[in-house]
SESELO-424798 format. One record per residue (C-alpha): residue number from 1; residue in one letter; x, y, z. Coordinates in Angstrom, 1 decimal, always signed. Layout:
# SESELO-424798
<node NUM 'A' <X Y Z>>;
...
# end
This chain:
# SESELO-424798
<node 1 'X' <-6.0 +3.5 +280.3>>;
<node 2 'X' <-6.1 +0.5 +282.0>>;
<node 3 'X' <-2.5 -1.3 +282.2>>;
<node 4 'X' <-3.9 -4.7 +284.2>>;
<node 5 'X' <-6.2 -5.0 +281.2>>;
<node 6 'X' <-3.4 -5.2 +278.6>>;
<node 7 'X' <-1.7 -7.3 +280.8>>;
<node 8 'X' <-4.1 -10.1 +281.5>>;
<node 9 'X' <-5.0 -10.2 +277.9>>;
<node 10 'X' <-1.3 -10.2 +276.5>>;
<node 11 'X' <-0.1 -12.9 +279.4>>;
<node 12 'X' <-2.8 -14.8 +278.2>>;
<node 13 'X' <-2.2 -14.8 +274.2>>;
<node 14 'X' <+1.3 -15.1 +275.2>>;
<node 15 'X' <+0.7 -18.1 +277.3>>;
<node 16 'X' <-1.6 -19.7 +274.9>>;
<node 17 'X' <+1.5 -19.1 +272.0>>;
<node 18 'X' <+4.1 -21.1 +274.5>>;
<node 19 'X' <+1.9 -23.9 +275.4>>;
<node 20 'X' <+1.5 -24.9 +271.2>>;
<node 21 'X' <+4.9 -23.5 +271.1>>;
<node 22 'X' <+6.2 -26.5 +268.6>>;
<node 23 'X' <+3.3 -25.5 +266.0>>;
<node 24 'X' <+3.8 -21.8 +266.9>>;
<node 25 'X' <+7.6 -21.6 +266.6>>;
<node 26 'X' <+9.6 -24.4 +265.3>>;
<node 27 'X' <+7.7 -24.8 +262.7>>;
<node 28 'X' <+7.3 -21.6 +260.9>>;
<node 29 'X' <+11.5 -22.2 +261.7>>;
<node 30 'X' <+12.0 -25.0 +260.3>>;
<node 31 'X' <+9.5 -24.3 +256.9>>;
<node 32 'X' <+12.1 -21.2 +256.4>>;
<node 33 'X' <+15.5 -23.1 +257.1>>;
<node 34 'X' <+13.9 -26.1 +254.2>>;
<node 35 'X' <+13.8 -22.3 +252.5>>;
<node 36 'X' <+17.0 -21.5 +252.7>>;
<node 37 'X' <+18.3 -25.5 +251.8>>;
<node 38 'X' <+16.2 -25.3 +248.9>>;
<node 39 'X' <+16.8 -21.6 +247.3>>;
<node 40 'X' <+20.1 -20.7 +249.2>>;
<node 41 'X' <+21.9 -23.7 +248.9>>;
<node 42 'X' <+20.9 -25.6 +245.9>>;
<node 43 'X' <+19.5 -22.7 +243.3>>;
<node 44 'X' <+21.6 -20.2 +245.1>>;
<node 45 'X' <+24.8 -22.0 +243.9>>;
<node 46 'X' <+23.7 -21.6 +240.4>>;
<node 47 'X' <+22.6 -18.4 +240.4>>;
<node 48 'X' <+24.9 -14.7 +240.4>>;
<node 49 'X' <+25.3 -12.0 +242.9>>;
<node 50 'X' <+22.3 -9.8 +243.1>>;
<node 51 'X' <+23.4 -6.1 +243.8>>;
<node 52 'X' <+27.0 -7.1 +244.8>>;
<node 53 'X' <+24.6 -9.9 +247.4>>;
<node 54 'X' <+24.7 -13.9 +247.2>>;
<node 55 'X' <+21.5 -15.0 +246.4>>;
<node 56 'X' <+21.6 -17.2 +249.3>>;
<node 57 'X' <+22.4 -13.7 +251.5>>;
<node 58 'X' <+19.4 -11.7 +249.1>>;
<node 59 'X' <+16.7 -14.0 +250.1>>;
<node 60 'X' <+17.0 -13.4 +254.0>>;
<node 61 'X' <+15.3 -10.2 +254.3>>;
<node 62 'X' <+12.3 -11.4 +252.5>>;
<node 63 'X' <+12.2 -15.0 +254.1>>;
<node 64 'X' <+12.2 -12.6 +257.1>>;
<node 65 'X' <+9.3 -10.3 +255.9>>;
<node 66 'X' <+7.2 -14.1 +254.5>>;
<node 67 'X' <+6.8 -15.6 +258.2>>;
<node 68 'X' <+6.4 -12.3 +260.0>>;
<node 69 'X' <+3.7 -11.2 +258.0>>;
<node 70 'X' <+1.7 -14.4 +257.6>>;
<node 71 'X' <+2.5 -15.0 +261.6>>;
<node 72 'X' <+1.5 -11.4 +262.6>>;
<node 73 'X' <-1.5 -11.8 +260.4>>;
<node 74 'X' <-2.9 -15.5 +261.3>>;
<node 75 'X' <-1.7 -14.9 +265.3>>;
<node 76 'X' <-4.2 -11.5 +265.6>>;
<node 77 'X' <-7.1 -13.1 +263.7>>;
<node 78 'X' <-7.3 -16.1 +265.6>>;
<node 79 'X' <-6.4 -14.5 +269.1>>;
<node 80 'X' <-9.7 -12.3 +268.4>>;
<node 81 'X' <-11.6 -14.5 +266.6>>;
<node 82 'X' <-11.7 -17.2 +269.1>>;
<node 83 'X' <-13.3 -14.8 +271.7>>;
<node 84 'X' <-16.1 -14.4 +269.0>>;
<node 85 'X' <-16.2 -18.0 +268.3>>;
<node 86 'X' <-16.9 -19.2 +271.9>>;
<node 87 'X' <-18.9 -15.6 +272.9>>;
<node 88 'X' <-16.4 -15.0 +275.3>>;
<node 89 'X' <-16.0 -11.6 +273.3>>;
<node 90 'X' <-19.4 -10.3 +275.4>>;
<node 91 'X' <-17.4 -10.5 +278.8>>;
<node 92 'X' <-14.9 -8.1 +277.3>>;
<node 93 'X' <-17.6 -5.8 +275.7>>;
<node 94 'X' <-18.9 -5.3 +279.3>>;
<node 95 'X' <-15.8 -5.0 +281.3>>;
<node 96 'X' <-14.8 -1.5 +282.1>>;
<node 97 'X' <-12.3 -1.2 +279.4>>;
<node 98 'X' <-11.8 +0.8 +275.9>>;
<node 99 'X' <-11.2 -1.1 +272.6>>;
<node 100 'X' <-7.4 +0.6 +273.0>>;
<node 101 'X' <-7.2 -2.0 +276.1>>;
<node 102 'X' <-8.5 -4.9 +274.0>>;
<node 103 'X' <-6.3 -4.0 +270.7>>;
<node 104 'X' <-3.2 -3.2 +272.5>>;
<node 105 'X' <-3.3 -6.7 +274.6>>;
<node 106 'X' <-4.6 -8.7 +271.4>>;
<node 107 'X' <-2.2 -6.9 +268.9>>;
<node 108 'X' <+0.9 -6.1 +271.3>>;
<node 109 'X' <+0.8 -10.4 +272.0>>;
<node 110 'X' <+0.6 -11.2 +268.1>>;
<node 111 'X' <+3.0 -8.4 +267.1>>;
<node 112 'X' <+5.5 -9.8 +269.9>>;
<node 113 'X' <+5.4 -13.6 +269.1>>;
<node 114 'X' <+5.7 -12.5 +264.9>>;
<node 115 'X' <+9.0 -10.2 +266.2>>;
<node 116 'X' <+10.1 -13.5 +268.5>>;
<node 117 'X' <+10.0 -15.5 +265.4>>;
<node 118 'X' <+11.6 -12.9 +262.7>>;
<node 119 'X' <+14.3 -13.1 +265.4>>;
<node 120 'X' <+14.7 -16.5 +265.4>>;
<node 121 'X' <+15.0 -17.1 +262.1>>;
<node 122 'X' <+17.7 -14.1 +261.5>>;
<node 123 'X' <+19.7 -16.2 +264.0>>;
<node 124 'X' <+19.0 -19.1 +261.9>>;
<node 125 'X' <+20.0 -17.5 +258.7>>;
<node 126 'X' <+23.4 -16.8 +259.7>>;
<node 127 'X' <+23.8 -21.1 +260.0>>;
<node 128 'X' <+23.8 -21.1 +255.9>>;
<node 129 'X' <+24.6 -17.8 +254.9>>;
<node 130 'X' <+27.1 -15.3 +256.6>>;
<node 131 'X' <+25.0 -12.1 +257.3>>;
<node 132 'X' <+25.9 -8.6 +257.9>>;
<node 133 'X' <+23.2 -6.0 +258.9>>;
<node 134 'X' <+24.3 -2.4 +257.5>>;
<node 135 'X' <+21.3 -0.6 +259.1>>;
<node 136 'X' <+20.5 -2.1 +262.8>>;
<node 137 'X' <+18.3 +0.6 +264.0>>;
<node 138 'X' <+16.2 +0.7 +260.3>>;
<node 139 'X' <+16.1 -2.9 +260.4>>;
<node 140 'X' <+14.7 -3.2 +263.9>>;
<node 141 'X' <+12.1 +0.0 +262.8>>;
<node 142 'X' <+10.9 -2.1 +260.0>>;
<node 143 'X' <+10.8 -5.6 +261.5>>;
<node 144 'X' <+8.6 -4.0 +264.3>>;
<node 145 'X' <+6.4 -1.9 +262.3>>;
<node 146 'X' <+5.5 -4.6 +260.0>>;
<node 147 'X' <+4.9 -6.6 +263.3>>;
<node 148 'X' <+2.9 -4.2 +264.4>>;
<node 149 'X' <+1.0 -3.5 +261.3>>;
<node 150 'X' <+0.4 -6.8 +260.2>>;
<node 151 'X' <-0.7 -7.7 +263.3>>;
<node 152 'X' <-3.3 -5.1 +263.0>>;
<node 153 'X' <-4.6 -6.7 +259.8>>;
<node 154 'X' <-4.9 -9.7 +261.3>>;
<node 155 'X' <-7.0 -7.9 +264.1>>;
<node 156 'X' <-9.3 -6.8 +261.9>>;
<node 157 'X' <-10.0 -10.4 +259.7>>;
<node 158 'X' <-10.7 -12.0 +262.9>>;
<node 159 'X' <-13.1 -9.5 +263.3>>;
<node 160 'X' <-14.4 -9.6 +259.9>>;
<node 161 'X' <-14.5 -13.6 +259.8>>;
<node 162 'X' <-17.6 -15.5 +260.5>>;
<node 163 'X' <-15.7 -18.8 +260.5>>;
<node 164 'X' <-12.5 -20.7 +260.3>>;
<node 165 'X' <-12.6 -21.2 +256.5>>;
<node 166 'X' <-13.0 -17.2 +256.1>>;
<node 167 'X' <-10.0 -16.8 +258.9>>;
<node 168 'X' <-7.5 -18.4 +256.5>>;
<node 169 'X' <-8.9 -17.0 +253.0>>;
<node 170 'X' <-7.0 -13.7 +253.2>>;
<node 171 'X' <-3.7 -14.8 +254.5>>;
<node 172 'X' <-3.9 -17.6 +252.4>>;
<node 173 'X' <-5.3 -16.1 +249.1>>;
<node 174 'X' <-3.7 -12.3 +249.6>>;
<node 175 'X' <-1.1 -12.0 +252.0>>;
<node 176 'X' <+1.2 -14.8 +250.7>>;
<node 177 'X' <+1.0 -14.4 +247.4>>;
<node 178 'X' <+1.4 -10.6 +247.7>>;
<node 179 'X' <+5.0 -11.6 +249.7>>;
<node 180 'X' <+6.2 -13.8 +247.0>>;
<node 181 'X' <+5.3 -11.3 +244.1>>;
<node 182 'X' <+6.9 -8.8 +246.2>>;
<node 183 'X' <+10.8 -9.2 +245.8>>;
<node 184 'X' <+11.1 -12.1 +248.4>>;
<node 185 'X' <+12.9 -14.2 +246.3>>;
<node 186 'X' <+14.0 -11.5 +243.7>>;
<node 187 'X' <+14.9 -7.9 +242.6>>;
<node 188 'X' <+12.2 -6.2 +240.8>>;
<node 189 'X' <+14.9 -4.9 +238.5>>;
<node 190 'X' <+15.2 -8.5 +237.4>>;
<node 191 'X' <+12.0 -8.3 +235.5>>;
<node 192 'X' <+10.6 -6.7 +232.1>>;
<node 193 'X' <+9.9 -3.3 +232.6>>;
<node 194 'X' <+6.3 -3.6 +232.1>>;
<node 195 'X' <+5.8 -5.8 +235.0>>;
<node 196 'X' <+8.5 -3.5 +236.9>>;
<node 197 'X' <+6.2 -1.3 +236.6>>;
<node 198 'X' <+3.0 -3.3 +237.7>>;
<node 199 'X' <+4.8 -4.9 +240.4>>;
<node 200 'X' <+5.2 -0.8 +241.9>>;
<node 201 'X' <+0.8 -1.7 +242.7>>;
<node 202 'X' <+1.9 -4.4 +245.3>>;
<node 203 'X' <+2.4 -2.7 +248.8>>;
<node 204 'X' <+4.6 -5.7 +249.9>>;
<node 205 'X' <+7.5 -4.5 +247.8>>;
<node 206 'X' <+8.0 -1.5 +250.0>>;
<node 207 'X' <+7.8 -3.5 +252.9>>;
<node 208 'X' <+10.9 -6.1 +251.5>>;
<node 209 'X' <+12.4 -3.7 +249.6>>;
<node 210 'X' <+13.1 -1.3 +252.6>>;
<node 211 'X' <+14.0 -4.2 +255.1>>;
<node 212 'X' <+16.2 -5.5 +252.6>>;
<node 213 'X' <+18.0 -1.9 +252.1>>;
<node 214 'X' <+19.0 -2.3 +256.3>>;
<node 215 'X' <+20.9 -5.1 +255.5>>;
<node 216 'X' <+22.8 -4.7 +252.4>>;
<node 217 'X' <+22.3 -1.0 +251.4>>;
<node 218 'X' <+20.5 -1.6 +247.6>>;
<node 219 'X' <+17.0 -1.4 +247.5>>;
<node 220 'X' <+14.1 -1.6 +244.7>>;
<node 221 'X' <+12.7 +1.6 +245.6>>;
<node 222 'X' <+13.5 +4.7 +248.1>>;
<node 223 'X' <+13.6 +3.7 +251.3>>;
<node 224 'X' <+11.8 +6.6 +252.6>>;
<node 225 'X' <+8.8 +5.9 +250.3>>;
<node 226 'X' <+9.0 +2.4 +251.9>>;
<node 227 'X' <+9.0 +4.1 +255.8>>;
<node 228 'X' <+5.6 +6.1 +254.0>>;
<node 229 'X' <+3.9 +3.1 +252.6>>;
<node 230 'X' <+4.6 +0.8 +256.2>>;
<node 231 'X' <+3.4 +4.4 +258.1>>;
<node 232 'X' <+0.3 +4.8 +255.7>>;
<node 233 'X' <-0.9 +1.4 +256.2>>;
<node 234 'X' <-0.5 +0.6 +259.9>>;
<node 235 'X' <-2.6 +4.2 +260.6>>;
<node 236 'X' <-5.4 +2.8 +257.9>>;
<node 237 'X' <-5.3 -0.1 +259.8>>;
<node 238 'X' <-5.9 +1.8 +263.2>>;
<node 239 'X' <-8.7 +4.0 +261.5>>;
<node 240 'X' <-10.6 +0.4 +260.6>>;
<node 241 'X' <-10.3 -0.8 +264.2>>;
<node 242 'X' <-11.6 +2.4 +265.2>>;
<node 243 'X' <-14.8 +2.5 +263.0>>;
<node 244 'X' <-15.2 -1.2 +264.1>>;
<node 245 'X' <-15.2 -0.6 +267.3>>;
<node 246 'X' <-17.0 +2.7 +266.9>>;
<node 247 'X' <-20.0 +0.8 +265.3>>;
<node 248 'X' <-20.0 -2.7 +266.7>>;
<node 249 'X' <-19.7 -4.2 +263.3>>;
<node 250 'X' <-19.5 -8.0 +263.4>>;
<node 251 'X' <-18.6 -7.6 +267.1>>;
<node 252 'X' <-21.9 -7.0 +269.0>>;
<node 253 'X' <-24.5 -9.6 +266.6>>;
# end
């Protein structure tokens, strides 16, 4: 495996993410602090605990889980699609490195700047709520993993993409909507049980439900069906990127 590779192409995501670094980071910060003003502060006061939680301290691991996953997602597909988009992707095809070399620079740099922001806007939280983490370790595990797996995702629809109106469809259409179904602003028990019940389909809820149990210890579901769900995906991901690479699809026409 060739380390160099990985670097170059990670120092150059990486550099690309600092020098737009007002679009790339303060505002996916600031969108989630208006998030906190509006649902913390002003519905949050009119609202009960959730689970022994303030609402305004229940909605931070899923504000947490909204930005990294749309991040992680649109960060990857626009890293790779760009090569595609200006054929620059045929230098890489021909350079003396594996797909591992191209995923692991494209992915690690997406995966990093989506952890940089989830970061950032845990610090931020504690401003308007006080915080306590009860789990560190199984926070950090999840945060990175749905960094990491997202990321992959993301990989993969800027592979799949022929333009930039197909590059936004799936975050836009899928992933978000998937995040605020999923418990972000909520507890699934809050609902009827029938749609408790539907609400089991969407993979997201695993995702929150887990990160949330780091914090505050009460979760929506097992948390080590949740570590299963986050597992299953991320190596579905890597099997996709595999076969892609393994057949040139959409990479080498």
């Amino acid at each position: 495996m060739s380390y160099y590779a990985i670097k170059a192409i990670y120092i150059y995501e990486m550099t690309r993410f600092f020098r737009t670094i007002f679009q790339s980071l303060f505002s996916p910060v600031l969108s989630t602090s208006l998030y906190f003003v509006v649902f913390g502060t002003a519905i949050g006061s009119r609202m009960q605990e959730i689970d022994g939680v303030s609402y305004g301290a229940f909605i931070v691991p899923g504000l947490i889980m909204l930005t990294v996953m749309t991040q992680a997602t649109s960060n990857a597909s626009f890293g790779i699609y760009f090569p595609k988009f200006s054929g620059t992707i045929y230098e890489l095809l021909s350079s003396p490195i594996s797909f591992v070399e191209i995923v692991s620079g494209y992915v690690g740099a997406a995966a990093t700047k989506s952890l940089m922001i989830g970061c950032i806007i845990m610090l931020t939280s504690t401003l308007f709520v006080p915080l306590q983490i009860a789990h560190p370790l199984v926070m950090l595990l999840f945060l990175c993993l749905t960094c990491f797996s997202f990321a992959l995702m993301g990989f993969i629809i800027g592979i799949w993409a022929k333009n930039f109106e197909q590059l936004q469809l799936i975050p836009l259409l899928i992933v978000t909507p998937m995040v605020f179904l999923g418990g972000s602003f909520y507890s699934i028990s809050m609902l009827p049980p029938i749609w408790q019940k539907i609400t089991l389909f969407n993979p997201v809820v695993y995702l929150i439900s887990g990160f949330r149990w780091s914090f505050f210890a009460t979760a929506d579901v097992p948390v080590g069906l949740s570590l299963i769900a986050i597992s299953a995906f991320t190596i579905l991901c890597l099997v996709i990127i595999w076969w892609i690479f393994r057949t040139g699809w959409r990479i080498r026409s």
